[in-house]
N, C-alpha and C positions, 0 to 999 in steps of 0.2 A: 448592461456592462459588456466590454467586450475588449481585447488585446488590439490597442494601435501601432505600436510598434515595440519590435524586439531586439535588442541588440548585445552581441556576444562577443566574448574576447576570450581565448585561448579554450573553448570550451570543444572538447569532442577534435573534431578534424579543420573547424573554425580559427584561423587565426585572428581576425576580426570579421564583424558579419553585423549590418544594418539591413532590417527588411519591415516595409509597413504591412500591418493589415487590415480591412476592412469589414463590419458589419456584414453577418451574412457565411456565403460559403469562398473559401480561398482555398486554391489547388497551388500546391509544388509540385511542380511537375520539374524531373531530371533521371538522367541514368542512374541505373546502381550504383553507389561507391561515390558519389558528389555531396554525399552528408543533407539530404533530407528530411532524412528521420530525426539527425544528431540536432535538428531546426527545431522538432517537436517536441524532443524529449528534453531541451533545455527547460520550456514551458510548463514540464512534467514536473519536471526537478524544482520548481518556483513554486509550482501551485502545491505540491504532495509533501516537498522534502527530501524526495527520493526519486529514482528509476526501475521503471520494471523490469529495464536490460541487465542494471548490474548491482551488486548486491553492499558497493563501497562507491567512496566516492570518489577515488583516485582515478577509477578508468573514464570518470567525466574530464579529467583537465587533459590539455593536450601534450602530446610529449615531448619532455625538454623544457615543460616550463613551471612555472611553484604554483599556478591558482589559475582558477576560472573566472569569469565573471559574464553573471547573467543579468539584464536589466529589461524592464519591460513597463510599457505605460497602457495604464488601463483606464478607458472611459467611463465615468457613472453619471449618467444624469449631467452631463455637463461640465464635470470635475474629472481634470489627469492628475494622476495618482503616478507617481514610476518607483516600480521596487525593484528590490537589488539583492541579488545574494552572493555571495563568495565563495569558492567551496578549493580549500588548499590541497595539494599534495597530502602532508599533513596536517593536523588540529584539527579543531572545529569547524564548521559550516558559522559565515557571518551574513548579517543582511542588512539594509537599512532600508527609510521608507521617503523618498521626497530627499533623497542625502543629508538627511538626520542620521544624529546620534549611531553607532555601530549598537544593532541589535542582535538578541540569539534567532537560530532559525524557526523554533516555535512561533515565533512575533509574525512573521509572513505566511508562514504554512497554512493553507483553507482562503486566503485573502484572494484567489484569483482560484476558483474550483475548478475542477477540471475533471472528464473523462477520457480514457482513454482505449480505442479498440486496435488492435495489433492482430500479424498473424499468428503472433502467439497466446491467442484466446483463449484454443482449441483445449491449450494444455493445464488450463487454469484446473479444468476435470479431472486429465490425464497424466499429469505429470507429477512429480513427489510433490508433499507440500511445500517446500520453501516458494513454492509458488504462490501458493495460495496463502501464504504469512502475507507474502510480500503483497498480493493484494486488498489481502484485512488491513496491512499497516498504510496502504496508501490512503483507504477507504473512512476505516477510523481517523485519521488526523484532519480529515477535512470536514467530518460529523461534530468530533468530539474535539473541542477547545484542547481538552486537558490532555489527551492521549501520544500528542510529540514527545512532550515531556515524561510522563510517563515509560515510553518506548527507550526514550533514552539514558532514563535512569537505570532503566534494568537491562540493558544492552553494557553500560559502563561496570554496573555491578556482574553482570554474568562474566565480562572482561578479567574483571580483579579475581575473580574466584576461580578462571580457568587458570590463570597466570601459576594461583596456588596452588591446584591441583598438580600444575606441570613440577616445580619446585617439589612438592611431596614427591612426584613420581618418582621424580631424579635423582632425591634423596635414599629413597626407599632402595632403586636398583645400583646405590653405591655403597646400601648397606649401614647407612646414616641412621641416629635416633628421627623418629619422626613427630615424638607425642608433643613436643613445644609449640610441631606447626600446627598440629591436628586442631588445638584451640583456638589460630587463627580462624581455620577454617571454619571451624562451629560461628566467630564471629559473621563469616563475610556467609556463611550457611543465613542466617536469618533474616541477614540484608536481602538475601536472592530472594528467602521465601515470599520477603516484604515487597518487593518490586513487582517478584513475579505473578502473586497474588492478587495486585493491583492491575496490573496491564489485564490477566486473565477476564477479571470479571469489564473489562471497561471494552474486550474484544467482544465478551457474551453479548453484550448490549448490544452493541454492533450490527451483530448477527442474527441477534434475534431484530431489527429492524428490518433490517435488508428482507429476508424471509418471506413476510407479508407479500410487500413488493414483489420480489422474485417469483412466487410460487405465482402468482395472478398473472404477472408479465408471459412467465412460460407456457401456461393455459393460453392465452392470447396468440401466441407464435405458433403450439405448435397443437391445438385444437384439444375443448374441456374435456375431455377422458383422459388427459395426462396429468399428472402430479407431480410439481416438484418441490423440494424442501433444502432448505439449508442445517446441516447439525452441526454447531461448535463441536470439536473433539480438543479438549485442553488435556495439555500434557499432567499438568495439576489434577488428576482425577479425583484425590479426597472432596475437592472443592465439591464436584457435583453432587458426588455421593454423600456429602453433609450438611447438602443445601443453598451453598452458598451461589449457585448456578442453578437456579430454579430448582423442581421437586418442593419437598416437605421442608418445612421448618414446624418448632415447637408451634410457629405461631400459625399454622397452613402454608399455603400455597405461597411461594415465592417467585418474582422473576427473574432475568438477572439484572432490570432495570431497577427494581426494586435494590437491590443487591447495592448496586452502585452509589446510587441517589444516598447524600446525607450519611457517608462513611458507612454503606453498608446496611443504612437503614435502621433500625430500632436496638432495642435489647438483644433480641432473640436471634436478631440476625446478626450482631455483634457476635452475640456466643458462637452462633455458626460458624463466624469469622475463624475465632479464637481457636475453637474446634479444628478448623481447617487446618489454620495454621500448623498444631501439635500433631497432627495426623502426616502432615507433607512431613513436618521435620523428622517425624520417624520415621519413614521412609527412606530419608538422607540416611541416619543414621545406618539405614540396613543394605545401602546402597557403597556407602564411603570408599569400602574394598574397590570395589568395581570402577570406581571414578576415578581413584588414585593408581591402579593400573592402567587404565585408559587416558588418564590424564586429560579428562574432560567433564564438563556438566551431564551427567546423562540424562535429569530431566529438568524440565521448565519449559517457559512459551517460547522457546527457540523451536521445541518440538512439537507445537500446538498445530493441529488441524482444524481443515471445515471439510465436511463429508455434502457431496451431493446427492440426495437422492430422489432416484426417478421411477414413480409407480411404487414405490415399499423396495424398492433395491437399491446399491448401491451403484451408483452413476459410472462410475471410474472403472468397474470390471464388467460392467454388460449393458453401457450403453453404444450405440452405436459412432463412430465421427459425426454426424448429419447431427444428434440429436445432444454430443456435447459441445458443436458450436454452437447449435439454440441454445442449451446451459447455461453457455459463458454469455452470447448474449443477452439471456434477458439478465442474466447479474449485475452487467454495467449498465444495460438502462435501468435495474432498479435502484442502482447505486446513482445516476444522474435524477431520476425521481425524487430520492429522498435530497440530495443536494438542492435542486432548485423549489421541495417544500420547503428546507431549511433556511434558504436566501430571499428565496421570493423572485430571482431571477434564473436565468440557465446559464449552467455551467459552460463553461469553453469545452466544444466538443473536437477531439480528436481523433482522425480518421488515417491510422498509417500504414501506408500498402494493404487495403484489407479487399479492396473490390476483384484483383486480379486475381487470387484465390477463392471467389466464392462461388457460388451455382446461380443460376439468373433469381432464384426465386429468395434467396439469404442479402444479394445485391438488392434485390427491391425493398426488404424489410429494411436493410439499414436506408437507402435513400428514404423511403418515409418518414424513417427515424430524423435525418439529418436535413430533411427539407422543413422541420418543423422547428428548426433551433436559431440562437439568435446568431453564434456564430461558429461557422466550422471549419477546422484547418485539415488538408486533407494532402496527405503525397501519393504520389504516383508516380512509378516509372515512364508510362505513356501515356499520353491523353486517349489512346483507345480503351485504354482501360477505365476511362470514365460514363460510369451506367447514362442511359439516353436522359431528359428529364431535368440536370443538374446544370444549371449557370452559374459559373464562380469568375472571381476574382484570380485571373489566372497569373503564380509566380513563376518563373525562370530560371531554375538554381545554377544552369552553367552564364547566369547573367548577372545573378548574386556572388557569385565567385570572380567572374571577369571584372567585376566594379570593387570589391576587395583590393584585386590585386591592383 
């Protein structure tokens, strides 16, 4: 499988934008600021649902105008496939497949896999979590069928419940009865727990996959006396603590795959469930003050982490720069592992600005990496920045732009 051609209209800094590509390795090569990346990241946004630059979808369309539009034709075996997505100002994200029927964006998301390595790897370690949501959510919706939806259930729910928080607050600091809305809340309270409940354990899965991968990949990079591990830290902690995320159940040893599978799995993990549930919701309960002064959710998988650790520590306060780009990289090769176990073919690998920052011997790991894939799009500011070794399909962005216009 591979991207033949892509074509964009009002997307990023793109007023219009036609560009083929070929099996194999393809370079953009342009100066800063000519929207090379905005070329990649459309592809992101097709294959994921989303972008690792921005955390809406508004700063993808261009400005001045109501919507985006990304189209892309992909080869299998013989068959062009071209999918479409939409993504407005505002509403919803649309797509369609072959210019069929208008579908939701879950229907495309995982259809064209994808990884992606940026100079923003480093921070995947080092930086707060929404970093690291943001690459469990890219990473689950391309594993997990069910997890777009999912995400976006409990994104629109944690919406409605913020909205009510704010209304209680504003009520509250104008001195207003508040006990009428309180009972909303308790409503859109169970919806949150129900959402958030669900996304948590379909993130443990997740995670606990990668894991494997990852820790074996990192041994491989960065020589076998090193350790590394991924730990789910969900903001839901009853969950762990009651089983419902591996540990003990009445019935032994649970995973969170077990968890997932079959609503949770058996009896005993249903009670687990049930358990959890009544556990989170008290917590609401002793929380509500604090929420309605602050006027926001203060827990759920908005605040969920993944902790790295390396050797029995924690990665993020003593590991080194050197030893959290290996981190970050063996994460996305195990995240491309497990994608191309799950297809049967490799993912579309993406390479954005990352060689011009690296040390010669982190440059060799990825060209190894990327000499061995079926296809890869790769930017660059200069071609000297392209490691020795590497024959590509070389594009021209201020030539993509001069034929634009």
């Amino acid at each position: 499988m591979f991207v033949s051609r892509l074509a964009l209209d009002d997307f990023r800094s793109w007023h219009q934008l036609v560009v083929d590509f070929e099996p194999g390795l393809n370079v953009l090569v342009g100066a800063n600021g000519l929207g090379k990346t905005n070329i990649v990241e459309a592809l992101e946004v097709l294959s994921t649902g989303s972008s690792h630059r921005v955390t809406s979808s508004a700063p993808l369309v261009r400005a001045g105008t109501a919507k985006a539009t990304v189209r892309a034709n992909v080869e299998d075996s013989g068959v062009t496939t071209l999918y479409e997505v939409s993504i407005p100002v505002r509403g919803a994200n649309r797509a369609r497949i072959n210019s069929g029927k208008s579908l939701y964006m879950r229907d495309v998301v995982g259809k064209i896999p994808s990884v992606t390595f940026s100079p923003e790897d480093q921070r995947l370690v080092s930086a707060d979590p929404a970093n690291r949501r943001s690459f469990l959510n890219q990473a689950a919706s391309q594993l997990l069928l069910d997890y777009y939806d999912a995400l976006q259930r409990f994104n629109q729910t944690a919406k409605q419940r913020s909205a009510l928080l704010r209304q209680l607050s504003q009520r509250q600091m104008a001195g207003a009865p508040v006990d009428t809305a309180l009972s909303g809340l308790e409503i859109w309270t169970g919806q949150f727990i129900e959402t958030g409940m669900a996304l948590t354990s379909l993130r443990a899965k997740v995670v606990e996959r990668l894991d494997g991968p990852f820790s074996r990949i990192y041994r491989s990079l960065a020589g076998e006396r090193h350790h590394a591990r991924l730990v789910y830290a969900p903001s839901f902690e009853e969950m762990r603590q009651l089983g419902a995320l591996g540990g003990e159940t009445a019935a032994g040893p649970s995973s969170a795959s077990n968890v997932v599978a079959d609503g949770f799995g058996g009896d005993d993990a249903m009670d687990a469930r049930m358990n959890a549930h009544a556990a989170i919701s008290q917590h609401f309960q002793r929380i509500y003050a604090g929420e309605v002064a602050r006027a926001q959710n203060l827990i759920g998988p908005h605040r969920d982490d993944v902790i790295f650790e390396l050797n029995g520590l924690t990665a993020r306060e003593y590991a080194s720069n050197g030893e959290m780009w290996t981190l970050a990289l063996a994460l996305k090769m195990a995240l491309f592992e497990l994608l191309k176990d799950e297809r049967g073919d490799d993912p579309l690998l993406i390479l954005d600005d990352v060689f011009a920052q690296l040390d010669e011997s982190r440059r060799r790991q990825i060209v190894d990496f990327a000499g061995r894939q079926s296809q890869v799009l790769i930017t660059m500011a200069a071609e000297t920045d392209m490691p020795a070794g590497l024959e590509a399909n070389r594009i021209d962005v201020q030539e993509l732009i001069d034929a634009a216009d």
